[in-house]
N, C-alpha and C positions, 0 to 999 in steps of 0.2 A: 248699371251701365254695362254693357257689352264691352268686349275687348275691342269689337270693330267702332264703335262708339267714343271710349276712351283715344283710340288713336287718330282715329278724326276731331276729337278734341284738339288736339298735339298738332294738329296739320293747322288747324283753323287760329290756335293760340301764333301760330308763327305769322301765320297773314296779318294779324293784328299787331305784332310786334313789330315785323321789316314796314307794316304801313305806319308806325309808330314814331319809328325811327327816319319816316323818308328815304326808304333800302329803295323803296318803290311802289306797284300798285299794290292791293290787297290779296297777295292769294300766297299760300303757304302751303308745302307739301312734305311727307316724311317716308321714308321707306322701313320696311321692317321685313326683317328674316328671324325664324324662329322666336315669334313673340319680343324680340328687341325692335327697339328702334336704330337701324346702322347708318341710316343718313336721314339729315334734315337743311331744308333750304327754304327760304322765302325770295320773293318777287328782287332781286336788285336789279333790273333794268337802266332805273334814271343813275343811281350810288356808283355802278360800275359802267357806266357810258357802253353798255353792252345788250344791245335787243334780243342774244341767246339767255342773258340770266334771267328765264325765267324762273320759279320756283320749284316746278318738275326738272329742269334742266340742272338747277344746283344741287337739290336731293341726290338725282341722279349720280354725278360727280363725286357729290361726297360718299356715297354708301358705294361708289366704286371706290372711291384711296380707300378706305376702311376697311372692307375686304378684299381689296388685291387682285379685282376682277374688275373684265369689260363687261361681265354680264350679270344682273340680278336673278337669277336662277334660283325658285322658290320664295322669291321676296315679293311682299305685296307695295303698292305706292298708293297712299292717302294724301287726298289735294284737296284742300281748298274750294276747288271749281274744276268743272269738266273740261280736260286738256285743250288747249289750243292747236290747231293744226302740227304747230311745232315738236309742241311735249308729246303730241300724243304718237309722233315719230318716232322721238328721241323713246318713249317707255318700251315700243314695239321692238326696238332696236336692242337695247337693255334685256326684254322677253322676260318680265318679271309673272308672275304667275295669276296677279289680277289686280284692279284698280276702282277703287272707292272713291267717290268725289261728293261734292256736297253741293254746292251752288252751279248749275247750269251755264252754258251759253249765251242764254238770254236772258238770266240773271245778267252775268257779264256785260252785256252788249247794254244795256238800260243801266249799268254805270260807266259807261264810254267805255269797256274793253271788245269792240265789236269785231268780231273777225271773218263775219261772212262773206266779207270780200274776199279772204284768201281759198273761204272755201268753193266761193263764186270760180274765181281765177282757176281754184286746179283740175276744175271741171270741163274747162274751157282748151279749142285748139291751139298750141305755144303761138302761133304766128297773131291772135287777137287777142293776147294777152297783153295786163297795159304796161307790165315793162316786158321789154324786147329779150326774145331766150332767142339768141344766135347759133347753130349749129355750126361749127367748124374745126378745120385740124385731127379730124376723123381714123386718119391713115398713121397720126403718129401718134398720138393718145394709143391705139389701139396694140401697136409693138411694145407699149407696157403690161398693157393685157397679156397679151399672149407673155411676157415675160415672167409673170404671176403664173399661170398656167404653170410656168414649167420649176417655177422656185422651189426647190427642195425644204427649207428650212422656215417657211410660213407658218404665222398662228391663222389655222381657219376660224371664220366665227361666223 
């Protein structure tokens, strides 16, 4: 077994455990720096009345308290299934340095986690989208910007 084998083992063991346990749907994901494993999370969705806990989303989180960063810099994330519009936000954001998944999209979607509606929607212009993205308060939103601009004491990221 491969080391990348092995840890997709680890990812896929969690999906079956939070689906186990009713944490939530089946998907299970782990992050690992330097051959560790420094976070791991499964699906709590329905457990934590929260539609961000996905399983990349709580990996994420936890391999961030663990090492003391906003960012996974040189860590890889092993999932379960290939990201959801969401996670796959949340990894790019994190900028971890690559990501292994195991069950597909459309694996996903032929057991009811279908999500091509949101991929449908981000393709689409905001005013025919089916929920309403309102533009407004543009002018004072914007004097925090510009207060950012000029903040001395910011963490860039």
């Amino acid at each position: 077994m491969t080391r990348e084998e092995k840890f997709m083992h680890e990812a896929i063991s969690l999906s079956r455990l939070g689906m186990g346990q009713n944490a939530g749907g089946p998907f299970g994901c782990i992050v690992v720096k330097d051959n560790q494993i420094v976070g791991r999370g499964n699906n709590c969705v329905t457990s934590h009345n929260d539609p961000t806990a996905h399983a990349e989303v709580m990996a994420i989180r936890d391999a961030c308290k663990n090492l003391n960063s906003f960012q996974l810099d040189d860590c890889e994330i092993f999932t379960s299934c290939e990201p959801c519009p969401m996670c796959l936000g949340a990894i790019y954001w994190a900028r971890p340095k690559a990501i292994y998944y195991a069950n597909t999209r459309e694996d996903a979607a032929r057991i009811g986690f279908d999500d091509s509606m949101i991929y449908d929607e981000m393709s689409k212009p905001m005013h025919i989208r089916k929920i309403p993205i309102i533009h407004m308060n543009k002018e004072e939103a914007m004097k925090v910007f510009e207060e950012w601009i000029d903040k001395t004491d910011k963490t860039d990221y």
